[in-house]
N, C-alpha and C positions, 0 to 999 in steps of 0.2 A: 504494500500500500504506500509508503514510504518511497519508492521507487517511484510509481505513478506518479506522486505528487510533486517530485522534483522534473519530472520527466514537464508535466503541466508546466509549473514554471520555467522551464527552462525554454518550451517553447512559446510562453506567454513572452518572457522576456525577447526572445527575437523575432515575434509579432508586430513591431512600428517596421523592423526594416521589411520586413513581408506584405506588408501594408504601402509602404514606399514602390518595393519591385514591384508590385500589382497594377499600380498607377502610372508605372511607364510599360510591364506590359499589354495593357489594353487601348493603347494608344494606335497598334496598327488595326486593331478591332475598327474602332472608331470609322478612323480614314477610307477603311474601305467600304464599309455597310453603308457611310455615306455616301460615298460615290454612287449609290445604286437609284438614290430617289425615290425606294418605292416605301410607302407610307410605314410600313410597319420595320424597313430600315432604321427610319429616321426615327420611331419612338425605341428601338434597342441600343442606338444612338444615344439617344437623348438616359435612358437607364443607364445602360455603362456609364456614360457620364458624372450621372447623379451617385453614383458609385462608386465612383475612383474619387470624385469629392469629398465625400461621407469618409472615406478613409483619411486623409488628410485630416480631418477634425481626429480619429479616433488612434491615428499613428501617435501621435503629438500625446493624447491625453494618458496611451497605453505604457507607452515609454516613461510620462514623468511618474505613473501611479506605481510600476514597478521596479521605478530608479535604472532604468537600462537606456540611459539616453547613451546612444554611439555616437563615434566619429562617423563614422559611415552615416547613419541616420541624420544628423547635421548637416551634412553634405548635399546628400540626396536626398532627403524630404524636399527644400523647396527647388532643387530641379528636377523632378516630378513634377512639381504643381506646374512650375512654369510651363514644361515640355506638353501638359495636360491640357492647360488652356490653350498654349500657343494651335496647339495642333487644331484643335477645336475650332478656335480663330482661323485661322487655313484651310479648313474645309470647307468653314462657312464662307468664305470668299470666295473662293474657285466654284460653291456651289450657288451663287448669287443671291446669299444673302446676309454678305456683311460687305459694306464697302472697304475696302484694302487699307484706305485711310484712318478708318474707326480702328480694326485689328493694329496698326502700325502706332496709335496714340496708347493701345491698352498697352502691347509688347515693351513698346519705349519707355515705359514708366516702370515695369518688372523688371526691366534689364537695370536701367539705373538705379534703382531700392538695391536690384542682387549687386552692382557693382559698390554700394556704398558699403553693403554690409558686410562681404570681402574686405575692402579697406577696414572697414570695422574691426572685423575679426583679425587682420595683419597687424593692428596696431593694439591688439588686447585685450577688446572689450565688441561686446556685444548690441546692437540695437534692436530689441524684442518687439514684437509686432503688438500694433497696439491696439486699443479698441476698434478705431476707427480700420487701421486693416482689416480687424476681425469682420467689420460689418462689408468692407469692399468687398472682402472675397467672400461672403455669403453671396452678395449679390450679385458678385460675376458669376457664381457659379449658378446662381439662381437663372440668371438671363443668360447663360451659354446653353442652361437644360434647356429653356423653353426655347430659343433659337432654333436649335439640334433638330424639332419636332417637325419645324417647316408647316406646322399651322398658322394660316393669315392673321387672326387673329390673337393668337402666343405670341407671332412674333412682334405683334406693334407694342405689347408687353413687354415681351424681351428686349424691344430696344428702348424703351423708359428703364427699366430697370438695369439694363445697361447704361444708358448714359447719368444715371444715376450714380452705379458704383464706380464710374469713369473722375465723377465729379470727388468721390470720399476717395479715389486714386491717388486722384493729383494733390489732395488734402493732405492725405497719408503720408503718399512719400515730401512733400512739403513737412513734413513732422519729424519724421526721418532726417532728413535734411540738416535741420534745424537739431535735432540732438547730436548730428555729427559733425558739425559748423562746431558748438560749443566748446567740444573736446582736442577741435581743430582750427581755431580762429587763431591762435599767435601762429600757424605755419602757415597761412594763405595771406 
């Protein structure tokens, strides 16, 4: 019994990065069932989706509840996410319904957060995501599902709700910024 029990933990404990690898490998899932157009593509789409999201919340909370936060897991939690959305984003363009523009405003602002928080971390310290991230990425991830669906009416949703979390984006990493300016204002 004794066994079992370590055996459980021990695969609880490498549970976030299992949770991580999940969310980059369903990424060519994605890609292709969207390519297809046909309605009940785009809602298994839009599921994985909602999926590989869901996990991202429960990586994060698994890891800090059984103290097994990795290197590895730091790493590649948020490029998964990134890689998760981007893709997402790219599909929906090629499949005409994000304009290239909209995708290049979300990516440009996740690129710059990951580039700050790189520097971040090179120089020792960490900047933890904060409320207002928490709520962007609900509702990117909220308006990436409903995009996914290619229903007329989701998507006039998914695009308020997009340019909603476009809006707590640019706030966010404006936040970001702003904590890493502080730690860095005598070098610039």
């Amino acid at each position: 019994m004794e066994n079992q029990t370590a055996e459980v933990k021990s695969w609880l404990r490498n549970l976030p990065n299992r949770l991580t690898f999940f969310r980059i490998a369903i990424i060519p899932f994605i890609c292709v069932l969207y390519s297809f157009d046909f309605k009940v593509f785009n809602v298994i789409c839009a599921v994985i989706f909602a999926v590989g999201a869901l996990t991202d919340f429960f990586d994060g909370y698994i890891a800090r509840k059984m103290n097994s936060v990795s290197k590895i897991g730091e790493i590649l939690d948020p490029i998964s996410d990134k890689l998760l959305v981007g893709a997402a984003l790219v599909v929906m363009v090629g499949g005409g319904v994000l304009s290239a523009w909209i995708a290049v405003l979300v990516l440009s602002r996740e690129t710059a957060v990951s580039g700050l928080r790189m520097a971040a971390a090179e120089q020792g310290f960490s900047i933890k995501v904060s409320n207002l991230g928490k709520i962007k990425t609900f509702l990117q991830d909220l308006s990436i599902t409903l995009l996914l669906l290619r229903e007329p009416n989701l998507e006039t949703i998914g695009m308020m709700v997009l340019w909603v979390s476009i809006g707590f984006s640019y706030v966010s990493g404006y936040e970001y910024w702003s904590k890493f300016w502080e730690r860095n204002k005598e070098s610039f």
